[in-house]
C-alpha positions as CSV (number, residue, x, y, z in Angstrom):
1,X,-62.5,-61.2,10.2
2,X,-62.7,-60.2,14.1
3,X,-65.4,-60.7,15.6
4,X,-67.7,-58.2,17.7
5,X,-65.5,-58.9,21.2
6,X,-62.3,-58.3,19.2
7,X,-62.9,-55.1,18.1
8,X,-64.8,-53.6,21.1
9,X,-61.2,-54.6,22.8
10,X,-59.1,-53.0,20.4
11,X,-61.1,-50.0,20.3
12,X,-60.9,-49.5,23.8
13,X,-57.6,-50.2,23.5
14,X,-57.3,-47.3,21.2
15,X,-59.4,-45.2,23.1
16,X,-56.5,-45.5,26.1
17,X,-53.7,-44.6,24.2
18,X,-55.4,-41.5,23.2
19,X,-55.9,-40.1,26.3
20,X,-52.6,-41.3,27.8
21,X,-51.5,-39.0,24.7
22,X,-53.5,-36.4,25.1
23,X,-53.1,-35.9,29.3
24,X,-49.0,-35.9,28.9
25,X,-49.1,-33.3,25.9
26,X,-51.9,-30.6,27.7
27,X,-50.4,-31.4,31.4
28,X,-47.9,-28.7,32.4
29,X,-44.2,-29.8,32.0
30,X,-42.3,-30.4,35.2
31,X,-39.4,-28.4,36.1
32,X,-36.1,-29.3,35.3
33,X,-33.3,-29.0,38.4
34,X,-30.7,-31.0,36.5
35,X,-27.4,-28.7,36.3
36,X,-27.4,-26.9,32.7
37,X,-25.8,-23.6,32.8
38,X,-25.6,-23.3,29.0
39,X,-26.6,-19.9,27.6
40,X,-29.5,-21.1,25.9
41,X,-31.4,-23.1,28.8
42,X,-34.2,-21.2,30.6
43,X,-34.1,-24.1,33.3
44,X,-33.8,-23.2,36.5
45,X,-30.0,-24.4,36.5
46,X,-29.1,-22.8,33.0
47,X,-27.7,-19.9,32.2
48,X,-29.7,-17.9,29.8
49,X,-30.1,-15.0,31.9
50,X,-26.0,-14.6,32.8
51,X,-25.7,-14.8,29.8
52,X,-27.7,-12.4,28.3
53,X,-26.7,-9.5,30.9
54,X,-22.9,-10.1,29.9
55,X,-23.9,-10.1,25.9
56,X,-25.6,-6.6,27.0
57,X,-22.6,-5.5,29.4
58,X,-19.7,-6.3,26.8
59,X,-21.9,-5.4,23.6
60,X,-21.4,-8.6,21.1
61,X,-17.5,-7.3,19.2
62,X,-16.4,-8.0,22.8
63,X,-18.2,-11.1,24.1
64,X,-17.9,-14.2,22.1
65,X,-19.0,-17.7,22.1
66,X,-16.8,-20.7,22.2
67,X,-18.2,-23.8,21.0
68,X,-15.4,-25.9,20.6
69,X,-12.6,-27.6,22.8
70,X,-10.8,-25.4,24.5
71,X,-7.7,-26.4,23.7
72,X,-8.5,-26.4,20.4
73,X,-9.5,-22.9,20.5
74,X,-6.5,-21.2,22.3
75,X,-4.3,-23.6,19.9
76,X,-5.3,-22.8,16.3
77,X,-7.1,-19.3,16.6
78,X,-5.9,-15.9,17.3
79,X,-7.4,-14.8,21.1
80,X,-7.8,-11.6,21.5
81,X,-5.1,-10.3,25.0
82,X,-6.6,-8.7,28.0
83,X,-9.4,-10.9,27.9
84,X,-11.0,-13.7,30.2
85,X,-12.3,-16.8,29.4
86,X,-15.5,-17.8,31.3
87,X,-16.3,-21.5,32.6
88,X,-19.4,-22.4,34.4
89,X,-20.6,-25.8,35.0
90,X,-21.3,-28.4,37.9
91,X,-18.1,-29.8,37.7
92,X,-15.0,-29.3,35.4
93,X,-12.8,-31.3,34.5
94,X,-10.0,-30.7,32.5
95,X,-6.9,-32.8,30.7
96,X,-3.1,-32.0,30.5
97,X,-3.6,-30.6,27.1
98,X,-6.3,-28.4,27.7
99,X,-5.0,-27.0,31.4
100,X,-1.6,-26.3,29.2
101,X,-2.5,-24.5,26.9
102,X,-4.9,-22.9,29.8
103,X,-1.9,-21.7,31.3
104,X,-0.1,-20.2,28.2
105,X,-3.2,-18.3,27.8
106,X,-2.8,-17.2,31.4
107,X,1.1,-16.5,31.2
108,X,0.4,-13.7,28.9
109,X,-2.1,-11.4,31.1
110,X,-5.1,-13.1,30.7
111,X,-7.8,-14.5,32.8
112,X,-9.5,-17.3,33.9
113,X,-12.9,-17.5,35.5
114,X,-14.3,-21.6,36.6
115,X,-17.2,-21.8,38.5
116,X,-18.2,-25.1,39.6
117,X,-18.3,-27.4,42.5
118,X,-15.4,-29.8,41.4
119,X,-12.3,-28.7,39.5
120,X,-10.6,-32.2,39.0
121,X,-7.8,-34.1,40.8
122,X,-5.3,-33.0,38.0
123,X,-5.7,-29.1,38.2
124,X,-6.2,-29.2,41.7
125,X,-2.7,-30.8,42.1
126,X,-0.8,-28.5,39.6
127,X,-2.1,-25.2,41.4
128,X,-1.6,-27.0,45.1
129,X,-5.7,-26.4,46.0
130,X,-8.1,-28.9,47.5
131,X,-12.1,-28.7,48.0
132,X,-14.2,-30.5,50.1
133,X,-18.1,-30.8,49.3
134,X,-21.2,-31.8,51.3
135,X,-22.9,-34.4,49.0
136,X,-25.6,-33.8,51.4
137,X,-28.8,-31.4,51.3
138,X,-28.2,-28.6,53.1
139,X,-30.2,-28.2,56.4
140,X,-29.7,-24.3,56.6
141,X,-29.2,-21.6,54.3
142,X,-25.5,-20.2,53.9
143,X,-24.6,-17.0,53.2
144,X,-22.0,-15.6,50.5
145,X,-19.5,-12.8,51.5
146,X,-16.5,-11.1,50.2
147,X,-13.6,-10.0,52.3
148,X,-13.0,-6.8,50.7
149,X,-15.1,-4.4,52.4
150,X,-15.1,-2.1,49.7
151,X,-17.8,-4.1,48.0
152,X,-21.0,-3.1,49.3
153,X,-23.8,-5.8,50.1
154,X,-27.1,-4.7,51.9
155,X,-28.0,-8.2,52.5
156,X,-26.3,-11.0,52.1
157,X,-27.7,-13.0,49.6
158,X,-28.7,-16.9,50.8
159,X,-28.5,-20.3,49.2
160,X,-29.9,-23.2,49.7
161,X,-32.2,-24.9,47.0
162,X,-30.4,-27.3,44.8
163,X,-26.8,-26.3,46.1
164,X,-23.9,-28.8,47.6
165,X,-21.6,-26.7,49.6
166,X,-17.8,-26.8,48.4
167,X,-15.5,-25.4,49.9
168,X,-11.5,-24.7,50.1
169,X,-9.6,-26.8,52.7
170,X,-6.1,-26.3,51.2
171,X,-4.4,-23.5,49.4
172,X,-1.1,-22.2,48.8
173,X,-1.1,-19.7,50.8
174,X,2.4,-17.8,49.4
175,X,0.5,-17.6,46.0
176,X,-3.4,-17.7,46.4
177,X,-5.8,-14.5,47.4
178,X,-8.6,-15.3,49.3
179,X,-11.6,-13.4,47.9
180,X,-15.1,-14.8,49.2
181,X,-16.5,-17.3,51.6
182,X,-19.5,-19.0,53.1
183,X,-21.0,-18.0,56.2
184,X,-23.2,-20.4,58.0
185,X,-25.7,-18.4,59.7
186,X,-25.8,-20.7,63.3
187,X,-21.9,-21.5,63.6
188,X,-21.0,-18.1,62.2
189,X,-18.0,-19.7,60.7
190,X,-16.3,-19.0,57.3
191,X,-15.0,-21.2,55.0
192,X,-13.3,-19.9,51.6
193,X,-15.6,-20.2,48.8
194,X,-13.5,-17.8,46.2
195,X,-9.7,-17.7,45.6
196,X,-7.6,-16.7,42.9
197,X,-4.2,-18.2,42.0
198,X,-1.9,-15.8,39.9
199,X,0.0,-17.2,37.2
200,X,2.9,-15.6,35.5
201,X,1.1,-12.2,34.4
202,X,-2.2,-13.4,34.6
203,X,-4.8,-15.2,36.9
204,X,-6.9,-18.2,37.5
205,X,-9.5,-17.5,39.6
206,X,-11.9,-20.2,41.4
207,X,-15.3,-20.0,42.4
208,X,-17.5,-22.9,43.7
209,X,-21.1,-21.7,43.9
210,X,-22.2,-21.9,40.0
211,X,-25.6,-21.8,41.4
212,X,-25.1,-18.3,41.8
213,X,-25.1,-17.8,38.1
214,X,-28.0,-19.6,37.2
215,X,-31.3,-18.2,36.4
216,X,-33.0,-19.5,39.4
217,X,-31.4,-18.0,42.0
218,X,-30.1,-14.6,39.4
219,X,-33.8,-14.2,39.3
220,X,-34.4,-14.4,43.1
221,X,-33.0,-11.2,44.1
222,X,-29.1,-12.6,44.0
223,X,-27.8,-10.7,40.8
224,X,-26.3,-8.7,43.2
225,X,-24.2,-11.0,44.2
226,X,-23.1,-12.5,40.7
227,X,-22.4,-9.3,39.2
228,X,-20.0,-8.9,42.1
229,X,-18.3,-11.9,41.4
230,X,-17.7,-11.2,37.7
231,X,-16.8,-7.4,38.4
232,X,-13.4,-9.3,40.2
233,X,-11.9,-9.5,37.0
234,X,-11.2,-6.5,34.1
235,X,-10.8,-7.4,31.0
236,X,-11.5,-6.1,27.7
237,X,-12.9,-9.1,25.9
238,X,-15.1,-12.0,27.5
239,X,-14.8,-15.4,25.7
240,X,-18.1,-17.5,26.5
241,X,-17.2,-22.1,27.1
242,X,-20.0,-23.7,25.5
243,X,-18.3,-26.6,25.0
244,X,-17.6,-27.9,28.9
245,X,-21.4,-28.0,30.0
246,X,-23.2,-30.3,31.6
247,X,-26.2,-29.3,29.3
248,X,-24.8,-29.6,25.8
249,X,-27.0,-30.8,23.6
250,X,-25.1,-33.7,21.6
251,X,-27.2,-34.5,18.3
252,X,-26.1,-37.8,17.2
253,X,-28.8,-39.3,15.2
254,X,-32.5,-37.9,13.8
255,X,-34.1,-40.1,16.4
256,X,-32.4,-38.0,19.3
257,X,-33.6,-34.9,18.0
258,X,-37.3,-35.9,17.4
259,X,-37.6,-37.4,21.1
260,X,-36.5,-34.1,22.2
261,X,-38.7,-32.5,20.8
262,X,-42.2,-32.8,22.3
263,X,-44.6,-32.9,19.2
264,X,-42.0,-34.6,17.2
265,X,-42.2,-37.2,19.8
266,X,-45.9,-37.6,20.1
267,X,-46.1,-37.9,16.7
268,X,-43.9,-40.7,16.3
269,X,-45.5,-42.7,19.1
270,X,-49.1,-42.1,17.2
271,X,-47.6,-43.3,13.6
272,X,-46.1,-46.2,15.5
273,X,-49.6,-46.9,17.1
274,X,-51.5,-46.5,13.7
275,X,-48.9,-48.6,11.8
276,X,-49.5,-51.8,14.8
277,X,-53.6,-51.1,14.7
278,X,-53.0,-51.3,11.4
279,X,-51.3,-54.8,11.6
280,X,-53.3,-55.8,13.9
281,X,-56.9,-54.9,11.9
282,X,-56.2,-55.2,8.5
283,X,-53.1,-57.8,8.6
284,X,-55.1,-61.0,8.8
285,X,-56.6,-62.4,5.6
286,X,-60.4,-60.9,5.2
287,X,-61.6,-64.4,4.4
288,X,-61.8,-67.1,6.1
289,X,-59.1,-69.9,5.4
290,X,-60.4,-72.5,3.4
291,X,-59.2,-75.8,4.7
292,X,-57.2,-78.5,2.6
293,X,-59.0,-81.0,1.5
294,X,-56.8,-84.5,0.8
295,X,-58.3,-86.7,-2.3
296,X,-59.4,-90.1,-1.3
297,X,-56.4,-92.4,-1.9
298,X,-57.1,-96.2,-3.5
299,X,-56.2,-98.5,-1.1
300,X,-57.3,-101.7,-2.9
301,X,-53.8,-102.8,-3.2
302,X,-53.1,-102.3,0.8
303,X,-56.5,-104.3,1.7
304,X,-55.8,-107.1,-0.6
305,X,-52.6,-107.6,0.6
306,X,-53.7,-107.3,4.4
307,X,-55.9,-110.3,3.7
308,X,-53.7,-112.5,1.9
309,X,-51.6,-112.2,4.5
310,X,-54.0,-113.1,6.9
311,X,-54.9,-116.2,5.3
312,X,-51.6,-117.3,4.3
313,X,-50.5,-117.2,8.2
314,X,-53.2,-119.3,9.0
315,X,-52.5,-121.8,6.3
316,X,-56.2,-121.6,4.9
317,X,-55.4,-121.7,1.0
């Protein structure tokens, strides 16, 4: 059995872990600034308001989700023509397979829409465009325009607040459009922010301020500015990635999903801590041991030996 000391220790013990339990489930949840932009994150950095004003815009028989590869999309299913297919992320990055069949899409009068702040070496290289991006935190606000003046803006919205500028420091400039830019309000100078590239009969079309499209800054008095953005391209039918995000949840095993859920997790960490109290209380044996007791051997034989011995080494028969 414990004793007194013991078990004032493991209560106490207890007692800890309870509280520690109790203060992370009641205290508010911090905000998450990691890049998302999938349509069902309310995080700052998600996309769940976008994405709900375009279901609303295009009705649902025109806007669709696409949760799987692209490639595997535009190569086994039947796309609807005069559409455009969306991607928004932090960065995308596509193979030769997937920008290939990209570009047949593209070929026949469709469009695509990317809007993140790296594009990878390989489509950057087949479409002759490079970008340059501050890795650092921005020390001003900069201000999004568009060079057609037919697009009215009051105010120019500003970002600053979780954006790293990128920019466009080389493009063809036989084949791309500028569209949009940055303006830093103290050097008043503007560097392209927006281009689009035709292709064949259709158009890719670059953007590199997905921060616009997030819920933080859509809900900030910038929708202006995003819907302006989209409203570059007509099409008929929108097609949704869900599959290149930064935010995708990937369920691999049962533990994943319980730890991301917060009373599935706190659960588990109170059944693990009952199951080692109660190891800990009710593992020992409840009764003293009872010690071994070895039987008394006969050594008669041993001790009369011993003294023959004895007296046989000192000759005294």
């Amino acid at each position: 059995m414990l004793d007194k000391r013991s078990k004032r220790i493991l209560v106490v013990f207890a007692l800890a872990i309870l509280a520690i339990v109790i203060i992370e489930m009641v205290r508010p949840k911090p905000i998450n600034w990691r890049p998302s932009y999938t349509a069902f994150d309310k995080a700052p950095l998600g996309s769940y308001v976008l994405f709900e004003e375009l279901e609303v815009l295009y009705k649902k028989n025109n806007f669709e989700k696409v949760k799987e590869d692209p490639y595997q999309f535009l190569k086994d299913s039947s796309y609807v023509n005069n559409s455009a297919y969306l991607f928004i992320n932090d960065y995308i990055n596509f193979d030769t397979q997937q920008f290939n069949v990209l570009k047949k899409y593209v070929a026949k009068g469709n469009t695509v829409f990317l809007s993140a702040r790296d594009f990878g070496v390989f489509i950057e290289d087949s479409l002759q465009i490079a970008t340059r991006q501050d890795y650092g935190f921005l020390e001003e606000e900069i201000e999004a325009a568009f060079f057609n003046e037919t697009i009215q803006q009051d105010s120019l919205p500003k970002f600053k607040k979780a954006v790293y500028k990128t920019v466009f420091n080389s493009i063809d400039t036989l084949q791309t459009k500028a569209l949009g830019y940055f303006k830093t309000e103290h050097t008043n100078t503007e560097e392209l922010n927006f281009i689009t590239v035709p292709y064949k009969k259709g158009t890719f079309m670059f953007h590199t301020l997905p921060e616009a499209c997030s819920n933080y800054y859509l809900l900030h008095g910038n929708q202006q500015y995003a819907s302006q953005v989209i409203s570059h391209f007509t099409a008929e039918h929108i097609y949704w990635d869900t599959y290149l995000k930064s935010g995708r949840k990937v369920v691999d095993s049962p533990m994943r999903y319980i730890f991301n859920q917060l009373p599935l997790k706190w659960a588990y960490y109170v059944l693990m801590l009952g199951l080692l109290l109660f190891i800990i209380l009710k593992g020992k044996r409840e009764q003293r041991i009872i010690k071994v007791m070895e039987p008394l051997q006969n050594t008669s034989i041993e001790f009369t030996k011993t003294i023959s011995d004895m007296y046989f080494q000192h000759k005294d028969f």
